[in-house]
C-alpha positions as CSV (number, residue, x, y, z in Angstrom):
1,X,0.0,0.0,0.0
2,X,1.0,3.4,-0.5
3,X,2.5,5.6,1.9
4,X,-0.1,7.6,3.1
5,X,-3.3,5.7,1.7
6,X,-6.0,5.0,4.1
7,X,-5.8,1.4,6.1
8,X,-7.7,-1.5,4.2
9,X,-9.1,-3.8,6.3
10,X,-7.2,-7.4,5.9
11,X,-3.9,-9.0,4.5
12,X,-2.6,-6.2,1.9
13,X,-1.8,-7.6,-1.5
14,X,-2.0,-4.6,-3.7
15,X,-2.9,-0.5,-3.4
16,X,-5.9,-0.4,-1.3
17,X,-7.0,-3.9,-1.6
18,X,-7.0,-6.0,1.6
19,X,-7.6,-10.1,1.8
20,X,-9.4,-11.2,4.5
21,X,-7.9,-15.1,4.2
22,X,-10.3,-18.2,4.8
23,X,-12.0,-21.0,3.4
24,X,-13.4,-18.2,1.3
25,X,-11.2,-15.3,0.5
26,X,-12.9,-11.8,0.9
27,X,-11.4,-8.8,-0.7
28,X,-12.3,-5.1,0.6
29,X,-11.1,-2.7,-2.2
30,X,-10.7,0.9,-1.7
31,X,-10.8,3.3,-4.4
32,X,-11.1,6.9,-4.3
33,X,-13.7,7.4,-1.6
34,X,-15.3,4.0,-2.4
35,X,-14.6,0.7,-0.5
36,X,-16.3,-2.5,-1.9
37,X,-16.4,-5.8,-0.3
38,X,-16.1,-8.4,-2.5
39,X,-17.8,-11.7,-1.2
40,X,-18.4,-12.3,2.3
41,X,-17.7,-15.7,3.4
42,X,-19.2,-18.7,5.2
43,X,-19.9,-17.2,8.2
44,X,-23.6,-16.1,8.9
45,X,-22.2,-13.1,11.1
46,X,-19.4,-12.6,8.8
47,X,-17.1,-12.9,11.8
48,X,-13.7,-12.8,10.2
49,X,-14.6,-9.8,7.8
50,X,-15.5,-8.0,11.5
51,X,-12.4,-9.2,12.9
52,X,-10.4,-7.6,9.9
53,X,-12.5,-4.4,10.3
54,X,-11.8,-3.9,14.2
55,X,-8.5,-4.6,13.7
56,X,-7.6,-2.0,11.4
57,X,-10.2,0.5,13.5
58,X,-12.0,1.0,10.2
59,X,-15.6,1.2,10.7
60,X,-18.0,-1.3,8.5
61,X,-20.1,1.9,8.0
62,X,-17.3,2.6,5.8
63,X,-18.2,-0.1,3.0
64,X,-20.1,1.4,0.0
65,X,-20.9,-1.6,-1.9
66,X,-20.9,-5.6,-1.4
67,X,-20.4,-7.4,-4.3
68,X,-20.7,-10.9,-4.8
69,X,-19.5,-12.7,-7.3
70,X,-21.8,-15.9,-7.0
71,X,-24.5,-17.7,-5.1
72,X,-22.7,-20.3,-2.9
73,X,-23.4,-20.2,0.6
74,X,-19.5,-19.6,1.4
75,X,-19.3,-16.8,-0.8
76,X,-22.7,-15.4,0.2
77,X,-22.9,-16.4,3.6
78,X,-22.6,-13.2,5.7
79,X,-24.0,-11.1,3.1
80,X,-27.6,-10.2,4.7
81,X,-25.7,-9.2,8.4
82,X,-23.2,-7.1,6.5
83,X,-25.8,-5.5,4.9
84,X,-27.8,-4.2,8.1
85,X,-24.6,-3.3,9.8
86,X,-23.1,-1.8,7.2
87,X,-26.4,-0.6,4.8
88,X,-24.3,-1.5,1.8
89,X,-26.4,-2.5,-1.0
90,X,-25.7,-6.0,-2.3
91,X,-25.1,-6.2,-6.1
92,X,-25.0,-10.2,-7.6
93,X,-25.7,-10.8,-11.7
94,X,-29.2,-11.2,-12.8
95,X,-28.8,-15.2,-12.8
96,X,-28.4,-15.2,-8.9
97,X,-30.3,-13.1,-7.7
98,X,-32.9,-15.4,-6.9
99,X,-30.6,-17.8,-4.9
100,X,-29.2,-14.7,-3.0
101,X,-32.7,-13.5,-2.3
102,X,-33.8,-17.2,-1.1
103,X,-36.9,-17.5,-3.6
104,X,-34.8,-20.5,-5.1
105,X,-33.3,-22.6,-2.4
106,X,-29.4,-23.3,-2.9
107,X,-28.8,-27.2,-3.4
108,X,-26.6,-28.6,-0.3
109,X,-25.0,-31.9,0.4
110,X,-27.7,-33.2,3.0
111,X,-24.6,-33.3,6.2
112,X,-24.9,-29.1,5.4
113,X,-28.2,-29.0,5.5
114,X,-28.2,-29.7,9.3
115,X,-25.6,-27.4,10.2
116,X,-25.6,-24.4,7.8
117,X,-28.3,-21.4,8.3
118,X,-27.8,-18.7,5.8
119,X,-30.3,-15.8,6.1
120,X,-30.9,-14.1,2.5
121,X,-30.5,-10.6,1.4
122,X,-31.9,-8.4,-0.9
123,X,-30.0,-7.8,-4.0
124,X,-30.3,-3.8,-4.9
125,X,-28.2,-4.0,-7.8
126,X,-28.7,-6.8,-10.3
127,X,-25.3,-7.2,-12.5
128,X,-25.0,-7.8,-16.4
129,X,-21.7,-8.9,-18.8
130,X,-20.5,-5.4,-19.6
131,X,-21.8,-3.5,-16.4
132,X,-19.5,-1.2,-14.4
133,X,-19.4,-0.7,-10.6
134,X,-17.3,2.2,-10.0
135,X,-13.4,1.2,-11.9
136,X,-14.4,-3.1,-11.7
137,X,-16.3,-4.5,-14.9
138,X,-18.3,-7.5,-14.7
139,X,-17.6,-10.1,-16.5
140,X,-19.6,-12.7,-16.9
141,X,-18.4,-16.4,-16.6
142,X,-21.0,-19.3,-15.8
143,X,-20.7,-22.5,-15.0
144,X,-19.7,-22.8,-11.8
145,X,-23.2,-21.1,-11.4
146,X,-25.2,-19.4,-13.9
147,X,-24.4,-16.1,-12.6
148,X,-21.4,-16.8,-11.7
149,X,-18.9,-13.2,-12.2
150,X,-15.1,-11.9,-11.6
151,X,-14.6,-8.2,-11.1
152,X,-12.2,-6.9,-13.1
153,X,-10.2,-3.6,-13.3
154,X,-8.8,-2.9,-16.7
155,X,-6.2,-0.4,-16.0
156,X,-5.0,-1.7,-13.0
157,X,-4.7,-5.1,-14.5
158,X,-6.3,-7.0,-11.4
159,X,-8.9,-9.6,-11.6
160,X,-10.9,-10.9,-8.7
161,X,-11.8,-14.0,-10.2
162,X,-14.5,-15.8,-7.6
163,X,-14.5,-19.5,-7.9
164,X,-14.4,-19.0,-12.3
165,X,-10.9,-19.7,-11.5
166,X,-8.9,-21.1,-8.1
167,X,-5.5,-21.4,-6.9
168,X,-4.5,-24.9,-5.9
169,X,-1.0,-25.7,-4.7
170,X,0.6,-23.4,-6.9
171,X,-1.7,-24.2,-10.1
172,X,-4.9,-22.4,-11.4
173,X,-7.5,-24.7,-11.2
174,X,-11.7,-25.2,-10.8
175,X,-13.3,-25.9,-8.1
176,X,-14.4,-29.7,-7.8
177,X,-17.0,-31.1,-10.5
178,X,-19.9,-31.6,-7.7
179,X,-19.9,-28.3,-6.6
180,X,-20.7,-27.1,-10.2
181,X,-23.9,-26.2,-12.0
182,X,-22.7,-27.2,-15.2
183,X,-19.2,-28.0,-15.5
184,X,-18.6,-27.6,-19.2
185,X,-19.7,-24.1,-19.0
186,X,-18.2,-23.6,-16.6
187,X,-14.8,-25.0,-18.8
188,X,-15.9,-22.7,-22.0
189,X,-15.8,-19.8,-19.7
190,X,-12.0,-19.9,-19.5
191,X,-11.7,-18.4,-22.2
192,X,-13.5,-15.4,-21.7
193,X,-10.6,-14.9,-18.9
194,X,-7.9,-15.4,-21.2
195,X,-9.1,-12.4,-22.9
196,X,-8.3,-10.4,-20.5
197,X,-4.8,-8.8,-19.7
198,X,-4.2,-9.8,-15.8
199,X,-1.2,-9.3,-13.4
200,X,-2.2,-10.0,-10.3
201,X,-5.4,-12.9,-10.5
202,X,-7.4,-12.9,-6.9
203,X,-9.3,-16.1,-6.4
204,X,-11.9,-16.9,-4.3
205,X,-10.1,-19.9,-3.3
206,X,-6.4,-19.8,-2.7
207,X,-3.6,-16.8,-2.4
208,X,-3.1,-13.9,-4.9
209,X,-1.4,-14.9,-8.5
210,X,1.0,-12.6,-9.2
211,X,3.0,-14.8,-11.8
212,X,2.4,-15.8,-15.4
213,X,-0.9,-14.9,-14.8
214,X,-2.0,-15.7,-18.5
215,X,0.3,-18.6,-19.1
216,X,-1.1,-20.2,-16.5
217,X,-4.6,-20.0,-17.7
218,X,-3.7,-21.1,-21.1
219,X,-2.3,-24.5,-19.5
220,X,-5.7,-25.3,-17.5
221,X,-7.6,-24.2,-20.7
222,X,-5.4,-27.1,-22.4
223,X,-5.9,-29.8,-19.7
224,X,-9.1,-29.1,-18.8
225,X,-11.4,-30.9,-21.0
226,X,-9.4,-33.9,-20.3
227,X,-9.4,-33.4,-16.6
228,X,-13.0,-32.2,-16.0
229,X,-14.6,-33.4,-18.8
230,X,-15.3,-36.6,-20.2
231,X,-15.6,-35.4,-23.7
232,X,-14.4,-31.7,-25.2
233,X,-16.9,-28.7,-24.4
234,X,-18.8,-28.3,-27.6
């Protein structure tokens, strides 16, 4: 961070862009007199987002916007708490809203279903492929879920990439097969990243890529059909 820049809440991995680490990585970017939260975790209080706040005596009032950038219950999960404490709108794409919202119920193994309360949220800002919330443009990448999005910022080169791609020991990969809506889609939508120029790739799942950023997702683009898929993506 730059000398002189207000405190970001969390780990600090680039100019006004704290990581709160996790199952789930949450990402509180500050620009200008903005502050987005992107994602929000597992927990239904949002507990270590709080922690991370506290610590660096930054006020949750201070969060303009929570983005999130898909339905799953650890990405979502503290998202309707954050909300009231914070009164930041939530913003999701059009395709997930009604998971967010709870009018469609998100599928869970049945252990989770015991165990695993998540409260839903209103969505104030439904998101489309093109949209732009404040410098970050949506990009749309499905599969994973339908409305499934990464937030990217063109001139700073940074991509926040949800679970459309993860870091795995080292390696970009996707998240496992039974946790996808539709896998193949969710393999075609590689792509759509690779047309984009990236330095620094911030996954939902995994520490910040920093290296070889677009190398990197040419190789799983190559292996992936064989390694996801039991036949090409058509």
């Amino acid at each position: 961070m730059s000398s002189g820049s207000p405190t970001v809440p969390g780990e600090s991995v680039a100019d006004g862009i704290g990581r709160v680490a996790g199952f789930v990585n949450s990402y509180v970017f500050r620009d200008a007199e903005q502050t987005y939260l992107i994602d929000t975790g597992f927990s239904r209080r949002a507990r270590p987002i709080v922690r991370a706040f506290r610590v660096a005596d930054v006020p949750l009032a201070r969060v303009n916007r929570i983005l999130l950038t898909h339905h799953h219950l650890d990405h979502r999960g503290g998202a309707a708490f954050l909300l009231e404490t914070s009164q930041a709108p939530v913003a999701c794409h059009t395709d997930d809203v009604v998971y967010v919202t709870g009018r469609t119920k998100t599928e869970l193994p049945l252990l989770l279903r015991w165990f695993v309360r998540v409260r839903p949220a209103p969505v104030a800002t439904p998101l489309h492929e093109g949209d732009r919330v404040g410098p970050l443009v949506v990009v749309h990448v499905p599969g994973h879920t339908p409305g499934e999005v990464a937030f990217y910022h063109p001139e700073r080169k940074i991509l926040f990439s949800g679970d459309s791609v993860v870091e795995r020991e080292g390696h970009l990969t996707l998240p496992g097969a039974k946790v996808a809506a539709n896998l193949e889609q969710a393999v075609r939508s590689l792509s759509r990243l690779r047309e984009l120029e990236v330095e620094l790739l911030l996954p939902g799942h995994g520490v910040p890529v920093r290296k070889d950023v677009r190398s990197q997702l040419d190789e799983l683009i190559r292996r992936a059909p064989a390694q996801f898929l039991s036949r090409p993506p058509s």
